[in-house]
C-alpha positions as CSV (number, residue, x, y, z in Angstrom):
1,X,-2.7,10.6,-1.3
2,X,-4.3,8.4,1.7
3,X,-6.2,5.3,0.6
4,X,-8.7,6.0,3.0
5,X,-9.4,8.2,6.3
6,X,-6.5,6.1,8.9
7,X,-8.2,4.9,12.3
8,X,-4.6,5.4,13.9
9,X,-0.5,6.3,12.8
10,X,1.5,3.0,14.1
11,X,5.2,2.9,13.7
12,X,5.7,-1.0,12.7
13,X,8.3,-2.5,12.7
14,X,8.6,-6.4,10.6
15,X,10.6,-8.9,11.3
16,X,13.3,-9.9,9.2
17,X,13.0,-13.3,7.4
18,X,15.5,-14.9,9.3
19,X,13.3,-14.2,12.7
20,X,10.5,-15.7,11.7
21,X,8.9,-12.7,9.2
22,X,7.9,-12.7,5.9
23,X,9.7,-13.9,2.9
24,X,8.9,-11.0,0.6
25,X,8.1,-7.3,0.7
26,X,4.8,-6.0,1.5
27,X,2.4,-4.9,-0.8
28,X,2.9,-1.5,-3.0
29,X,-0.6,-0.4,-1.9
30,X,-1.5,-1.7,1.2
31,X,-1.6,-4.8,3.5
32,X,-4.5,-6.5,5.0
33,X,-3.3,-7.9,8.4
34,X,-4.9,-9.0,11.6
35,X,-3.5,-7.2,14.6
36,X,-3.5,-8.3,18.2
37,X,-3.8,-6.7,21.3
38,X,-4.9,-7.5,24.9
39,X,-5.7,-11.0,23.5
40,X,-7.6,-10.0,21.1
41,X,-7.8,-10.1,17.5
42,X,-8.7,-7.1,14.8
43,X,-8.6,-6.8,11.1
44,X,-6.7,-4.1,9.9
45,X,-5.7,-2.8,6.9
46,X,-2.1,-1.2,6.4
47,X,-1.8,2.2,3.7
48,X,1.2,1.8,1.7
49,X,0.4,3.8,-0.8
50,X,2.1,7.2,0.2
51,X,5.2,4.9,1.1
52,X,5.2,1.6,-1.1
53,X,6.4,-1.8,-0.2
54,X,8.1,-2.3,3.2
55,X,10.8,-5.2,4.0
56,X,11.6,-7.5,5.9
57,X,13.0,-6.0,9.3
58,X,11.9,-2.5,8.1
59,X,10.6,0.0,10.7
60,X,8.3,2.7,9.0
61,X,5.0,4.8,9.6
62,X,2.0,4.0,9.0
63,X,-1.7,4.5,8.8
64,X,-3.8,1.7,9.9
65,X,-7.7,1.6,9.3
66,X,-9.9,-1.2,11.3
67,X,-12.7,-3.0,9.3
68,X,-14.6,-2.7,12.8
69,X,-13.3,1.0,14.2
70,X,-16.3,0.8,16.4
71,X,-15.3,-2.1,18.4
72,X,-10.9,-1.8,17.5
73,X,-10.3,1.5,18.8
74,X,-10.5,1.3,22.6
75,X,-7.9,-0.8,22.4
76,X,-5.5,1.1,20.2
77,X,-4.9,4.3,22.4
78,X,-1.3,6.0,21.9
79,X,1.4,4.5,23.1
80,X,0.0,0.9,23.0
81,X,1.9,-2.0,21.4
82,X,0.1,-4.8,19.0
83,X,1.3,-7.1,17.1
84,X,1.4,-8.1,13.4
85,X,0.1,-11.7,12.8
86,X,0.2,-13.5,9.2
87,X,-0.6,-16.9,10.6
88,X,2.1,-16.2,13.0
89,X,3.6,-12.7,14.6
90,X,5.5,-11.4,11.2
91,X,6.0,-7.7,13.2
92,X,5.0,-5.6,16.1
93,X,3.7,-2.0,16.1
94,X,3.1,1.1,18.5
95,X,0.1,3.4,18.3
96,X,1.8,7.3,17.8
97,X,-2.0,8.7,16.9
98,X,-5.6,7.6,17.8
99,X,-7.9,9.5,15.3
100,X,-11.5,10.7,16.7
101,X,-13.8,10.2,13.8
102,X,-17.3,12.0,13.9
């Protein structure tokens, strides 16, 4: 079961350690990330929890949800490519779904 009600599905993909991504698996639950787009930056957090923990230079699906939806989401339209920043790009990511929310 979802941790929440996902803002968008993103295939991500990390990098692998060795390219500059993180040393260690993910999260079980979920991981809080900034992502950047159009040179901007947005808080996101990453549901794990129907999945677990994802590797280093692992490509999965995910539901993203934005701590700010309201100001995030005209950026994040299908098809669009962000990035996955830790202090420094760790992974990239494509938008498969934007979710209209009431």
């Amino acid at each position: 079961m979802a941790l929440w009600k996902p803002d968008i599905l993103a295939e991500i993909s990390l990098l692998p350690t060795q390219a500059g991504g993180r040393k260690d698996p993910t999260p079980v639950t979920w991981l809080g990330c900034p992502v950047q787009v159009d040179g901007k930056y947005f808080d996101a957090r990453i549901d794990l929890s129907e999945l677990g923990p994802v590797e280093p230079g692992q490509t999965v699906r995910v539901p993203l949800k934005f701590l700010c939806p309201e100001v995030a989401l005209v950026h994040f339209v299908a098809g669009k490519v962000f990035a996955l920043w830790e202090g420094r790009v760790i992974g990239s990511g494509k938008v498969l779904t934007a979710y209209a929310h009431p």
